[in-house]
C-alpha positions as CSV (number, residue, x, y, z in Angstrom):
1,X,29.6,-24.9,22.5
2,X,27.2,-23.9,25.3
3,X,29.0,-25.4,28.5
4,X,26.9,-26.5,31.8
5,X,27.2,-25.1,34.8
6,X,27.0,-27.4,37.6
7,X,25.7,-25.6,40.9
8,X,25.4,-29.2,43.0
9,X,29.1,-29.2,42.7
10,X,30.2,-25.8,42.4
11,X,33.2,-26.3,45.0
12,X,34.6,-28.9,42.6
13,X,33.8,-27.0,39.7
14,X,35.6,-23.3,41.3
15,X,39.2,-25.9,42.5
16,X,39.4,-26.4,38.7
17,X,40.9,-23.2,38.2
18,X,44.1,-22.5,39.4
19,X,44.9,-20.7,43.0
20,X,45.2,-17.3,43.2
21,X,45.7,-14.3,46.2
22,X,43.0,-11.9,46.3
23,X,44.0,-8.3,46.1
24,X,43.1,-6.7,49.4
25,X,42.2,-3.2,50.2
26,X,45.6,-2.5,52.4
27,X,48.9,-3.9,52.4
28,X,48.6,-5.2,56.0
29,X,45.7,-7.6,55.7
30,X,47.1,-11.1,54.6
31,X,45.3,-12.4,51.8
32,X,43.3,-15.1,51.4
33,X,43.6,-17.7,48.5
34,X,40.8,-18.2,46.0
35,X,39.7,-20.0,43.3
36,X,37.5,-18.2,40.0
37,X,36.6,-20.8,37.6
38,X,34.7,-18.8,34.6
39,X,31.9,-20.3,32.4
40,X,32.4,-17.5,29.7
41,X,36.0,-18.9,28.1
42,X,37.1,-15.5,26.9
43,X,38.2,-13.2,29.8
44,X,36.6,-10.0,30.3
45,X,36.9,-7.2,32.6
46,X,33.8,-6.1,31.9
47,X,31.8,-9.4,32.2
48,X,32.7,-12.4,34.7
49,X,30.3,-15.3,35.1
50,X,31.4,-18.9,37.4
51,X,31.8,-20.6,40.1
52,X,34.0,-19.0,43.3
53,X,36.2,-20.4,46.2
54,X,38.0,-18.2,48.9
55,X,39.1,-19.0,52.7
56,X,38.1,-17.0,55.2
57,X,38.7,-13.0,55.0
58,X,37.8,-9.5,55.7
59,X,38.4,-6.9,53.7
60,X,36.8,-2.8,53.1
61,X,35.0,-2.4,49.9
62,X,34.9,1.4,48.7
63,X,33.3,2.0,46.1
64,X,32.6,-1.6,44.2
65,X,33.0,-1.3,40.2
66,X,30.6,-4.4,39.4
67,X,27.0,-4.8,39.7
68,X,27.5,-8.8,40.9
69,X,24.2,-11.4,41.8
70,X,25.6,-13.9,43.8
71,X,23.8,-16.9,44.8
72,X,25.4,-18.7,48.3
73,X,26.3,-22.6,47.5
74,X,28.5,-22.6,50.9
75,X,29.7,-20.2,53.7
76,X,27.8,-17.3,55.0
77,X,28.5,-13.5,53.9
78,X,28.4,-10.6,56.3
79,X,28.2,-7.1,54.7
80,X,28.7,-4.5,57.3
81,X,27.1,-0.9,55.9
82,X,29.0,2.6,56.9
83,X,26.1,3.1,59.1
84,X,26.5,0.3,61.2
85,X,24.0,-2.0,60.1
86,X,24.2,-5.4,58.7
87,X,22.8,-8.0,56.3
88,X,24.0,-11.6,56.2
89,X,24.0,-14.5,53.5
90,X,24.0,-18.0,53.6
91,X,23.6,-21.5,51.3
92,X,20.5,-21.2,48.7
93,X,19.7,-17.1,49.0
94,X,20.9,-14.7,46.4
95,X,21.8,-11.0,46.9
96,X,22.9,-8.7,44.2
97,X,26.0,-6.3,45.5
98,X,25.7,-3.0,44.0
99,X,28.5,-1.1,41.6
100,X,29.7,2.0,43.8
101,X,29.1,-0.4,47.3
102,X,30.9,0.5,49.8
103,X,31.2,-1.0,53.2
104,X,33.1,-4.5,55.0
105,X,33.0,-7.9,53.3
106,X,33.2,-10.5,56.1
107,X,33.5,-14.1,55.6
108,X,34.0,-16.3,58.6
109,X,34.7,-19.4,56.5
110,X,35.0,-21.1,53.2
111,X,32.4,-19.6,50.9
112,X,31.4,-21.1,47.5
113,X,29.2,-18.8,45.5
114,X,28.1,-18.7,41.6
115,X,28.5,-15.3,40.7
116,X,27.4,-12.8,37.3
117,X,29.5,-9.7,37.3
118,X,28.5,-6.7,35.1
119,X,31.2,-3.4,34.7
């Protein structure tokens, strides 16, 4: 069975999974809670596709191991480059973060976001 996914409630739609603590870069940084609800029912490391919740968080990326289009239902995005430069993302635009990224993930507040990983 195909199933739906409903972006004009995708905050509803991510709190139907279950809460979880994101793994963070260093042991230091408390970590936020987040919410992963998947549209593909078998889980995969290799492919992740859904709705996603988290509070607000920083964290250092090195070397990202997804290709991952995101489209921004809620919340804004910073991504802060090694060089110092920025490039920010809010409700209704879509980015794609690169596998091998590296750089700072900053999210002031809530963010809702459909997301399609790739390994």
């Amino acid at each position: 069975m195909i199933r739906a996914i409903d972006l004009t409630d995708a905050h509803a739609s991510a709190l139907t999974a279950a809460p979880r603590k994101m793994e963070m870069s260093r042991p230091d940084i408390v970590p936020p809670t987040e919410w992963e609800c998947l549209a593909i029912d078998r889980p995969s490391d290799e492919v992740r596709v859904g709705t996603w919740l988290c509070e607000p968080y920083t964290d250092e990326i090195v070397d990202y191991t997804y290709d991952e289009f995101m489209y921004i239902i809620e919340g804004t995005v910073e991504l802060i480059y090694p060089d110092g430069s920025t490039d920010s993302f809010g409700p209704g635009q879509a980015f794609v973060l690169p596998k091998g990224f590296t750089g700072t993930w900053k999210q002031p507040g809530k963010v809702v976001k459909f997301m399609a990983m790739v390994r």
